[in-house]
C-alpha positions as CSV (number, residue, x, y, z in Angstrom):
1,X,-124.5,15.0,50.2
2,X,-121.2,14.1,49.5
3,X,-118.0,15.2,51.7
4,X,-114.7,14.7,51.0
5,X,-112.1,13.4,53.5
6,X,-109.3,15.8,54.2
7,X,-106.2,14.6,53.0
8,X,-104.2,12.8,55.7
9,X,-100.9,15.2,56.6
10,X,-97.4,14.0,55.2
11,X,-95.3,12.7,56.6
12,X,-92.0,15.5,57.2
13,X,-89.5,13.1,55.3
14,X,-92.1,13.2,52.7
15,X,-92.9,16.9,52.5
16,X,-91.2,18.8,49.7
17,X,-89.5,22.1,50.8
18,X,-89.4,25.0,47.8
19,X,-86.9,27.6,49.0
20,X,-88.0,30.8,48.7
21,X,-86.7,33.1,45.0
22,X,-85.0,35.9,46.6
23,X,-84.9,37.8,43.4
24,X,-84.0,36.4,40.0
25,X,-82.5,33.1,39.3
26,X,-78.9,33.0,38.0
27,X,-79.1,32.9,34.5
28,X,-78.3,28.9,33.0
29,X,-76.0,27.7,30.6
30,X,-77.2,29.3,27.2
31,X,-79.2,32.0,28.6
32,X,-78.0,36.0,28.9
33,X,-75.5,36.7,31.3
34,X,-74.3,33.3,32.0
35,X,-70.9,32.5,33.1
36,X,-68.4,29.9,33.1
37,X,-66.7,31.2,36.3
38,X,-68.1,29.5,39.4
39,X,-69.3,32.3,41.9
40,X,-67.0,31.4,44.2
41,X,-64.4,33.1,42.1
42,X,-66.2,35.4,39.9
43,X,-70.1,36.4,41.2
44,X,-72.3,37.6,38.5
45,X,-75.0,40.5,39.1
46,X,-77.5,39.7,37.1
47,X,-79.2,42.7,37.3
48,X,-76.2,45.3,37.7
49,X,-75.8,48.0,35.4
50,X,-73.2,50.6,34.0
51,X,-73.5,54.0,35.6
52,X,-75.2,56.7,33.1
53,X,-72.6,58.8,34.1
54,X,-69.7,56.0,33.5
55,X,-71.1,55.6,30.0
56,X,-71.0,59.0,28.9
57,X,-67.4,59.2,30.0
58,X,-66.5,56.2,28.5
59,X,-67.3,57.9,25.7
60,X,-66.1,61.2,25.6
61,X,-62.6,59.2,27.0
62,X,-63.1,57.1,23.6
63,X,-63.3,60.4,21.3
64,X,-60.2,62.2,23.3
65,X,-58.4,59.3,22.8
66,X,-59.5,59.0,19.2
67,X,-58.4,62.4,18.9
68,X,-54.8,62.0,21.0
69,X,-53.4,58.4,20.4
70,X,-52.2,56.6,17.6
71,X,-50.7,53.2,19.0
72,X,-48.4,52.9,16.0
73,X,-46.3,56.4,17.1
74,X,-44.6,56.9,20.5
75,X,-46.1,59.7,21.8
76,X,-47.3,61.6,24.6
77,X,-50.8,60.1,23.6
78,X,-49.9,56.7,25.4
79,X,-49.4,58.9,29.2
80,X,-52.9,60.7,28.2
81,X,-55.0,57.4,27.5
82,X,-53.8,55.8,30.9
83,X,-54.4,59.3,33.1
84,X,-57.7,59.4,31.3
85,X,-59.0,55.6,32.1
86,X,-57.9,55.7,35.3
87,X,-59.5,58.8,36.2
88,X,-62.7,57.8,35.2
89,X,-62.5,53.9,36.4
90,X,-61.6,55.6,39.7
91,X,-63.6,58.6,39.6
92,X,-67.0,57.2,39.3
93,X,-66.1,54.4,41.5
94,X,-68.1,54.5,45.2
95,X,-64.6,54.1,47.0
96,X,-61.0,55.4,47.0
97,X,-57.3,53.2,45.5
98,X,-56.2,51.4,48.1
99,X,-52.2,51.7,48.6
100,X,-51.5,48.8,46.4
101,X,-53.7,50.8,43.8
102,X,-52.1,53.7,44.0
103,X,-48.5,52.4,43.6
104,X,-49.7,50.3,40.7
105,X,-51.1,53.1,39.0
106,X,-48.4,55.0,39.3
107,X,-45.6,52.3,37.9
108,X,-48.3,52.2,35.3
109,X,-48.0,55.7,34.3
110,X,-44.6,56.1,34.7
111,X,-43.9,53.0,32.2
112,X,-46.6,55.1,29.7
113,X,-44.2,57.8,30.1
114,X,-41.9,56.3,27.7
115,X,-43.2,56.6,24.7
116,X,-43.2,60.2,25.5
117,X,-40.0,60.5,26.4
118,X,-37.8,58.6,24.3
119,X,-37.8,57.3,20.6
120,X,-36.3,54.1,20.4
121,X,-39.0,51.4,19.3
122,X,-37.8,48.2,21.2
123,X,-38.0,50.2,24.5
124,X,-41.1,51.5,24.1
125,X,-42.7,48.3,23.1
126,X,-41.5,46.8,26.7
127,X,-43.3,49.5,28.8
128,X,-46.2,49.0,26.8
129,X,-46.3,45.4,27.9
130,X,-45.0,46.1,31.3
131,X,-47.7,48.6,31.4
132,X,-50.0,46.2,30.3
133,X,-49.0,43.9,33.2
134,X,-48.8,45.9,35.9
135,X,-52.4,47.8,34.8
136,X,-54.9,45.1,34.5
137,X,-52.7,43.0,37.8
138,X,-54.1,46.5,39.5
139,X,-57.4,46.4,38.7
140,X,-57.9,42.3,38.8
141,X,-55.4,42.2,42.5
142,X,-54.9,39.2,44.1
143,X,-51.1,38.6,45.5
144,X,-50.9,35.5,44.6
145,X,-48.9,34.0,41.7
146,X,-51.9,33.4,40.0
147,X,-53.5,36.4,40.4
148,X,-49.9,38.4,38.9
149,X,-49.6,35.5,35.8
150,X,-53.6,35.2,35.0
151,X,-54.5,38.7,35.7
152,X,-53.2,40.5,32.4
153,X,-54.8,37.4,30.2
154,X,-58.0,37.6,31.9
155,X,-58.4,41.0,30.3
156,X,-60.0,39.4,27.3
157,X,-62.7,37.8,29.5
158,X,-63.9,41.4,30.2
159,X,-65.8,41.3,27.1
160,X,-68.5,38.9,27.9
161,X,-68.9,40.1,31.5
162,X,-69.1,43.7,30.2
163,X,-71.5,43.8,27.3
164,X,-74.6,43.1,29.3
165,X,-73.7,45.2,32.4
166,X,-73.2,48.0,29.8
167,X,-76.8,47.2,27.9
168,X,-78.5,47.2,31.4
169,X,-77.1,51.0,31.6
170,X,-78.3,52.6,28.9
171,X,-81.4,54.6,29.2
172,X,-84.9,52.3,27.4
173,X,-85.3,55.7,25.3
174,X,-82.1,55.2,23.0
175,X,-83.8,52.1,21.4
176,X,-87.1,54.8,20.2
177,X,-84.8,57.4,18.4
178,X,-85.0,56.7,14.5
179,X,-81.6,55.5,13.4
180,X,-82.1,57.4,10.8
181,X,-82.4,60.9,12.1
182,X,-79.5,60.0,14.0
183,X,-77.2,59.3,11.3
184,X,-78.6,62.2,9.0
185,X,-77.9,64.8,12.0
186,X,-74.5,63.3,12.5
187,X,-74.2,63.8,8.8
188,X,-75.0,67.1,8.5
189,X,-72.9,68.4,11.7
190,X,-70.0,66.8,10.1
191,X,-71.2,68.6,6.6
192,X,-71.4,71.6,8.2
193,X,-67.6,71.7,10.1
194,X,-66.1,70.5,7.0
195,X,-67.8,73.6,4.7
196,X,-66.9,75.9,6.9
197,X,-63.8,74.7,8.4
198,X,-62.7,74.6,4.6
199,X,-63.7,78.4,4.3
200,X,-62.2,79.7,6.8
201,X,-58.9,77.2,6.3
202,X,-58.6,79.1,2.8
203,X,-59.5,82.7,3.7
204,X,-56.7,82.9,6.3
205,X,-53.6,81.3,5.9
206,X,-53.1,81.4,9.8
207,X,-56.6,80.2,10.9
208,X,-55.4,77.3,8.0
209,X,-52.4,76.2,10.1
210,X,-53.5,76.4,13.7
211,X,-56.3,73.7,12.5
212,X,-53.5,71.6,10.6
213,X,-52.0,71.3,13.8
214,X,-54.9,70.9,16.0
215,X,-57.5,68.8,14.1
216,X,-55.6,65.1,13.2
217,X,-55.8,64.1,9.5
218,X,-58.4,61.8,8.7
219,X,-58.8,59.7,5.0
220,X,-60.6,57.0,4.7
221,X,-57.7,53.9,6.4
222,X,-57.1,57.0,9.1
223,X,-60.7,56.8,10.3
224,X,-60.9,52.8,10.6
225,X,-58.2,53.1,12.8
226,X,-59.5,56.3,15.0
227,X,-62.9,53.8,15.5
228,X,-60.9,51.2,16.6
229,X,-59.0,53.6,19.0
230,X,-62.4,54.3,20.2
231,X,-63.7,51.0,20.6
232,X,-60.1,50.2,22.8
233,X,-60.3,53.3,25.1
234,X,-63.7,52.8,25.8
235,X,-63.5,49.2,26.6
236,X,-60.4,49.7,28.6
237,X,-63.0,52.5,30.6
238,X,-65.7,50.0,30.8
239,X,-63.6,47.3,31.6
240,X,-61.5,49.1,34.8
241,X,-65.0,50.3,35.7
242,X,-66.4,46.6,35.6
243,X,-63.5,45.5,37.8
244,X,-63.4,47.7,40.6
245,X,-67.4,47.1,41.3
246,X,-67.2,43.3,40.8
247,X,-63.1,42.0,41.2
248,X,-62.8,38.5,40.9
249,X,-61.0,36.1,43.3
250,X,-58.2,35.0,41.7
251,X,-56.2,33.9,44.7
252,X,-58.9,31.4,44.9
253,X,-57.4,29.8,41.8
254,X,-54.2,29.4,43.0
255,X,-53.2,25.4,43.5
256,X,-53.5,24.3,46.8
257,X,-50.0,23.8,49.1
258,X,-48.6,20.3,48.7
259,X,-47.8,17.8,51.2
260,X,-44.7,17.6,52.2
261,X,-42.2,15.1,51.5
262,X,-39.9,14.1,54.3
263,X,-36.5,16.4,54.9
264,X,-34.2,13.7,53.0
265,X,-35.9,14.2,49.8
266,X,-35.1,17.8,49.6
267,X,-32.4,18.3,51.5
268,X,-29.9,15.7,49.5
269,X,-30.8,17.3,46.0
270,X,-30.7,21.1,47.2
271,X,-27.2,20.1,49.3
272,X,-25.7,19.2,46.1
273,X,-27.1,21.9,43.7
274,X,-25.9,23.9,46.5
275,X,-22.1,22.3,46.4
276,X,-22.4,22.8,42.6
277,X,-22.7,26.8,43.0
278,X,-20.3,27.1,45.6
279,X,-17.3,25.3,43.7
280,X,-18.2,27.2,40.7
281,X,-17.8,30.5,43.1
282,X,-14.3,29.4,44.1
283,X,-13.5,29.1,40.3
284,X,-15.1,32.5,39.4
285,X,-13.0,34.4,42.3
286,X,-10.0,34.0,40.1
287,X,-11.9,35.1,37.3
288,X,-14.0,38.3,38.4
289,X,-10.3,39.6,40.0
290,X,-8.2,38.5,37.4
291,X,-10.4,40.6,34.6
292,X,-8.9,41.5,31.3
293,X,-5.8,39.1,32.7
294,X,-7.5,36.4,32.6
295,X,-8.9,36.6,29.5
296,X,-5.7,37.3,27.3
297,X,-3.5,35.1,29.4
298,X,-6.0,31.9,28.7
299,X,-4.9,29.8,25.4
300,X,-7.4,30.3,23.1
301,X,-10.2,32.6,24.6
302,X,-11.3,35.8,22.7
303,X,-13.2,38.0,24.3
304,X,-16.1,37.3,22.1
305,X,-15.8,33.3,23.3
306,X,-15.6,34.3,27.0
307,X,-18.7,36.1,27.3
308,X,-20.8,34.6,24.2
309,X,-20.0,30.7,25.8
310,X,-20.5,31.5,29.4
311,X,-23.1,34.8,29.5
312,X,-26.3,32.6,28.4
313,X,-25.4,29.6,30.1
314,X,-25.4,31.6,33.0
315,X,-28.9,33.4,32.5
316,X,-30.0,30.1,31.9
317,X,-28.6,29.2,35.4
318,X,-30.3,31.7,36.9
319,X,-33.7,31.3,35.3
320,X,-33.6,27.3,36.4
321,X,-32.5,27.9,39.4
322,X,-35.8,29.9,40.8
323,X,-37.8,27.0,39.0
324,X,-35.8,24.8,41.7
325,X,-36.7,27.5,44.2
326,X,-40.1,27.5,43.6
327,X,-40.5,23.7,44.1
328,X,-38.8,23.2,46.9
329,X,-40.8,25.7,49.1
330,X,-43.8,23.9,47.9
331,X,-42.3,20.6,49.1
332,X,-40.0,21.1,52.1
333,X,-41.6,20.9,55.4
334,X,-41.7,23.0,57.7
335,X,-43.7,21.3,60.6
336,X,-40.4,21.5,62.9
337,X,-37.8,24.2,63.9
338,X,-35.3,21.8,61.9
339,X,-37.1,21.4,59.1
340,X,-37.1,25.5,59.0
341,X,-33.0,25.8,60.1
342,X,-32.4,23.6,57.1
343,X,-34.5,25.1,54.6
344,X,-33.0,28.6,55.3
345,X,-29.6,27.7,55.4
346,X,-29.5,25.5,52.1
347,X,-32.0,28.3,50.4
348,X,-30.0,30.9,52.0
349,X,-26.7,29.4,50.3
350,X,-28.2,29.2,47.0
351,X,-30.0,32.2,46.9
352,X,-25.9,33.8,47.6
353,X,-24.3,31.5,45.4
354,X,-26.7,32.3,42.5
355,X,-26.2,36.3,43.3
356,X,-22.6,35.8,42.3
357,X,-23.2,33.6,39.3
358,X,-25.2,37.2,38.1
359,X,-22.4,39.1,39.3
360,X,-20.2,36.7,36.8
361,X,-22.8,37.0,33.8
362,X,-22.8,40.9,33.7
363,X,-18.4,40.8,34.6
364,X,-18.6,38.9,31.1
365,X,-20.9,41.1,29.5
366,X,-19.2,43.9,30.7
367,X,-15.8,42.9,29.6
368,X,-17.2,42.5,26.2
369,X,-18.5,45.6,25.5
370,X,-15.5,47.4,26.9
371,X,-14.0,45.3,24.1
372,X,-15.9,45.1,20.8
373,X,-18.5,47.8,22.1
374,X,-22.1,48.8,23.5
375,X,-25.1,48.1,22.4
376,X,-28.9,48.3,23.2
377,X,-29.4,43.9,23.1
378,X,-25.7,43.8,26.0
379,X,-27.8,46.4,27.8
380,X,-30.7,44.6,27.5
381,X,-29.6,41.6,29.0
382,X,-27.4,43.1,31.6
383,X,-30.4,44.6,33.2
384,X,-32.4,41.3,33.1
385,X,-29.5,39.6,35.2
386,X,-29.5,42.1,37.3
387,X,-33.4,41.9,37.7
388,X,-32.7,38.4,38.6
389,X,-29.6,39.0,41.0
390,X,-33.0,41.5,42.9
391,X,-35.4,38.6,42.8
392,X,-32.8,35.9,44.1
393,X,-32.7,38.3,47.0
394,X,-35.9,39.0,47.6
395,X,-36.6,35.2,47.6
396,X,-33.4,34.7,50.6
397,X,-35.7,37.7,52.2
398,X,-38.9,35.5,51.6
399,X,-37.0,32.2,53.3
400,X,-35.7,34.4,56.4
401,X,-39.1,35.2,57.4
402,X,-40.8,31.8,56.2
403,X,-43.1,34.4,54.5
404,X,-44.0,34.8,50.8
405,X,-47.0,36.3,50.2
406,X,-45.7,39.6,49.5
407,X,-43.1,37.7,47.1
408,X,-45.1,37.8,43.6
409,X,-45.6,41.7,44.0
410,X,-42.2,42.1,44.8
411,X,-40.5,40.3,42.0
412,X,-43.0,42.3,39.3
413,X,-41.8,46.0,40.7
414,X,-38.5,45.0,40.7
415,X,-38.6,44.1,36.8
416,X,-41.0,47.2,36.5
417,X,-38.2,49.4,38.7
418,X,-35.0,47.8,36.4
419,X,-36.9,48.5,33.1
420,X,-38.1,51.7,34.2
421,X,-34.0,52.1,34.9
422,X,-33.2,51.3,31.6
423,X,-35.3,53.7,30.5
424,X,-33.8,56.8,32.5
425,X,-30.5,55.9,31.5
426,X,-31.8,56.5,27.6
427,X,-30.2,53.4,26.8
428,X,-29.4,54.4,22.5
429,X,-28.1,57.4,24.0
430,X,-25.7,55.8,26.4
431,X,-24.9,53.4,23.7
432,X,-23.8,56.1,21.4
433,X,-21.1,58.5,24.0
434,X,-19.5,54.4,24.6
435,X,-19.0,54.1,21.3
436,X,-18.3,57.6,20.5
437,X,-15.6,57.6,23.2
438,X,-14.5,54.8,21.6
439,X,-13.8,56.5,18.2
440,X,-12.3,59.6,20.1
441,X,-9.6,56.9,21.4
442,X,-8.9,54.8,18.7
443,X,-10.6,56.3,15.5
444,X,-12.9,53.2,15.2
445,X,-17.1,53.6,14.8
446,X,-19.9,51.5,13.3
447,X,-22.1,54.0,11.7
448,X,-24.0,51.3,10.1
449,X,-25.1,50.2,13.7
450,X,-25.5,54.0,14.9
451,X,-27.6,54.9,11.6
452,X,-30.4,51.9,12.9
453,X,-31.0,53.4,16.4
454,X,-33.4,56.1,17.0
455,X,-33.1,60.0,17.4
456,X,-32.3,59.4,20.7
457,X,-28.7,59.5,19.8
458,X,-28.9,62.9,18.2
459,X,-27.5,65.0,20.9
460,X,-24.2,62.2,20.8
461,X,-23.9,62.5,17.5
462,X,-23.2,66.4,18.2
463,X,-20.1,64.8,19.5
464,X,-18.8,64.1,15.9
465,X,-16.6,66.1,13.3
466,X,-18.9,67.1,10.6
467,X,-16.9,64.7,7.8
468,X,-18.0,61.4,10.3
469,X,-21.1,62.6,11.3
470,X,-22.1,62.6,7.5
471,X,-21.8,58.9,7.7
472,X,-24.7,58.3,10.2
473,X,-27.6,58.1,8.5
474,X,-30.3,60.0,10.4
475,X,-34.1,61.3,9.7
476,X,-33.3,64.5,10.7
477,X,-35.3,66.7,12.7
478,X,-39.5,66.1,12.8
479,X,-42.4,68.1,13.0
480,X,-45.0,65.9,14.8
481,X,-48.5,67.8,15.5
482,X,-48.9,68.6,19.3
483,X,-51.1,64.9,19.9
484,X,-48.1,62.8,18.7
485,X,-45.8,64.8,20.7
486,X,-42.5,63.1,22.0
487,X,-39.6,64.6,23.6
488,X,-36.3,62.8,21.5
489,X,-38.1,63.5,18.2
490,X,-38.9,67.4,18.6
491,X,-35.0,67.8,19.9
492,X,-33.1,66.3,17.1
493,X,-32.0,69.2,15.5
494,X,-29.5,67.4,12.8
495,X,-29.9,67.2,9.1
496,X,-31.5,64.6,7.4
497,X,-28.7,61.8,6.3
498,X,-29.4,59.6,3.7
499,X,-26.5,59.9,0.8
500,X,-23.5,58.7,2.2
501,X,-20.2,59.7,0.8
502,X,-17.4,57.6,-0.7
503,X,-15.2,57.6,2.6
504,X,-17.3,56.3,4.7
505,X,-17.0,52.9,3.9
506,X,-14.4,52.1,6.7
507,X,-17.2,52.9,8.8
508,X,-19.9,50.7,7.8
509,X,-17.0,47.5,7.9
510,X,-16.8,47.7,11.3
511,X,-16.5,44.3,13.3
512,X,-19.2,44.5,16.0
513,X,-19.1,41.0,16.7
């Protein structure tokens, strides 16, 4: 008989632990589901799935908005998309918007407003992008810089992330049904409304226009666009959706806070930048109280030279100046009561000083419109100095209370709060009465600038005799179905302008500078 010696015991160094699989391994690199994003800043769920419920309103959201929007036509459609997605991202989410939510959801929708309210292109395009911003900085969060800067790009990450959670949702039966009956059903219900829809369209010429208006016109470019709408709503749905059940950390990626150098190497630099600014105050006292004085009493300054030469130096100025900003709170110390004194009182000065410099810009700008006239560009880049002269202060508030955190926020609704300013002043509109004032003083008016802006200027025009106002070319009034609805467009009232008669040449010579 033969016995076999148990095998001697190992020693512990040598024993070999397994842990224990506590459900199903990560996915590796190649496999389904993996990720580039450590978990540290993005965790995966391997096994996480889309709501039922979430996918079926992802989809009807898809055909509403296939049947509302068209992205190339500011209208009401815009405001109706984002009220739809962020209903159902919030409304089959398992909590409530947190306060940071809310408010960002609402500058979101306000900015969407727009394109409903006014018609000129260039504006709506900005809230758009603002829109864009401030939406996906919502759903992604974070308050740090990085969060606000990587947030909006990150939305074409979703993608990836999205597909498989969305596969995992839908029900095992859907891959049993014969794509074939499918696509013959669909076929014949679409068959079926057209036939009859057609009847009915020709027995009653009533019946014929309440569907002209209600049901969008499709041909054959119409309905690659209205799938692509679909495919954008949805994933915007899905997306949102995706976010507020698994929100990544990007404060994690923000860079980590430098060491700081010793007080001499930032307080020599910043001590001269700031005697720089503060002798170009002195020299701009005599120039923001001197106004139109100044400016015809100086050899050889036009108006044209005064604000041209100095306005863009001085946005330029401005825009360096919170680069400087932003590197010397990363490398100041602030280990002492000293160190802290110092840094708010030369950030303090410079954060002032560079509040008048904007002051000076927009003095130049202004002088130059009261001279040559408005227009929608001066407006433009008056309200991004005063944007700036907002975040110079909000940056002295950030250095008073050693405090930044809330800083990044901060600066984006204040660019969100002076665009959505422009917008309620109806900029085209504003720029129209100026220059209409101006003809009602002196006889002079670019029509050929007036005939490029939008019907926002319609009620202005109104302003005109008859004889000038046949000078401005215009559209004339528009008839958009109820889904591309937009308030400027369904009150101009004018006729359509398009011949121009001989005298208005004078006003299409006009020197606009």
């Amino acid at each position: 008989m033969t016995t076999t010696a148990p095998e001697a015991p190992r020693h512990p160094a040598q024993q070999v632990m397994t842990p224990p699989l506590i459900g199903p391994a990560l996915p590796r690199s190649g496999e389904p589901g993996w990720t580039v994003w450590p978990s540290r800043i993005w965790p995966i769920a391997p096994l996480a799935s889309a709501p039922r419920r979430l996918l079926i309103l992802a989809v009807v959201a898809g055909l509403v908005g296939t049947a509302l929007w068209r992205p190339s036509v500011l209208s009401v459609g815009y405001l109706a998309v984002g009220v739809m997605v962020f209903a159902v991202v919030y409304g089959t989410a398992e909590r409530r918007p947190t306060r940071t939510e809310w408010a960002g959801i609402t500058l979101t929708l306000a900015l969407l407003a727009v394109p409903a309210l006014l018609a000129a292109d260039w504006l709506g395009v900005l809230c758009i992008m603002a829109a864009w911003i401030v939406g996906w900085c919502t759903l992604f969060g974070g308050r740090t810089w990085t969060a606000v800067v990587a947030g909006p790009f990150l939305a074409w990450a979703l993608p990836a992330r999205v597909g498989g959670w969305v596969r995992r949702g839908l029900p095992s039966r859907v891959g049993v049904v014969n794509p074939g009956r499918v696509a013959v059903v669909i076929g014949l219900t679409v068959l079926l409304a057209l036939v009859f829809g057609a009847l009915f369209a020709s027995a009653d010429a009533a019946f014929a226009h309440l569907a002209g208006n209600l049901v969008p016109a499709f041909d054959g470019g119409d309905v690659i666009a209205r799938v692509v709408v679909f495919g954008i709503v949805a994933s915007f749905v899905l997306g949102g959706a995706y976010l507020i059940r698994f929100p990544p950390r990007l404060d994690v990626l923000a860079p980590a806070p430098m060491r700081p150098v010793p007080r001499w190497e930032w307080v020599l630099p910043l001590g001269v930048l700031d005697a720089l600014f503060l002798a170009f105050v002195v020299v701009q006292a005599a120039v923001l109280f001197g106004g139109h004085t100044h400016v015809l009493e100086t050899e050889g300054l036009t108006y044209a030279e005064y604000a041209r030469q100095g306005f863009w130096q001085l946005l330029w100025v401005s825009a360096l100046t919170l680069l400087v900003l932003s590197v010397v709170t990363r490398v100041a110390g602030r280990v002492n009561a000293g160190d802290r004194r110092m840094l708010r009182v030369l950030i303090g000065i410079l954060c002032a000083t560079s509040v008048v410099v904007v002051i000076s810009a927009i003095h130049r700008m202004w002088l130059y419109q009261q001279a040559y006239g408005f227009s929608t560009d001066r407006l433009m880049v008056v309200t991004i100095e005063l944007w700036l002269g907002m975040v110079f202060l909000l940056v002295a508030a950030a250095g008073v209370r050693m405090s930044g955190r809330w800083l990044p926020h901060a600066v984006l609704v204040a660019g969100v709060v002076a665009l959505l300013g422009l917008a309620a002043l109806n900029p085209e509109r504003l720029v129209a009465d100026r220059n209409i004032d101006r003809f009602e003083q002196n006889g002079e008016l670019d029509a050929e600038y007036l005939s490029g802006l939008s019907s926002d200027i319609d009620p202005a025009l109104h302003r005109l005799p008859e004889y000038v106002r046949a000078c401005v070319r215009s559209d004339g009034s528009h008839s958009d179905p109820w889904y591309l609805f937009n308030v400027s467009r369904s009150r101009a009232d004018g006729p359509a302008v398009t011949d121009l008669p001989e005298y208005c040449s004078p006003y299409w010579s006009y020197d606009y500078r």
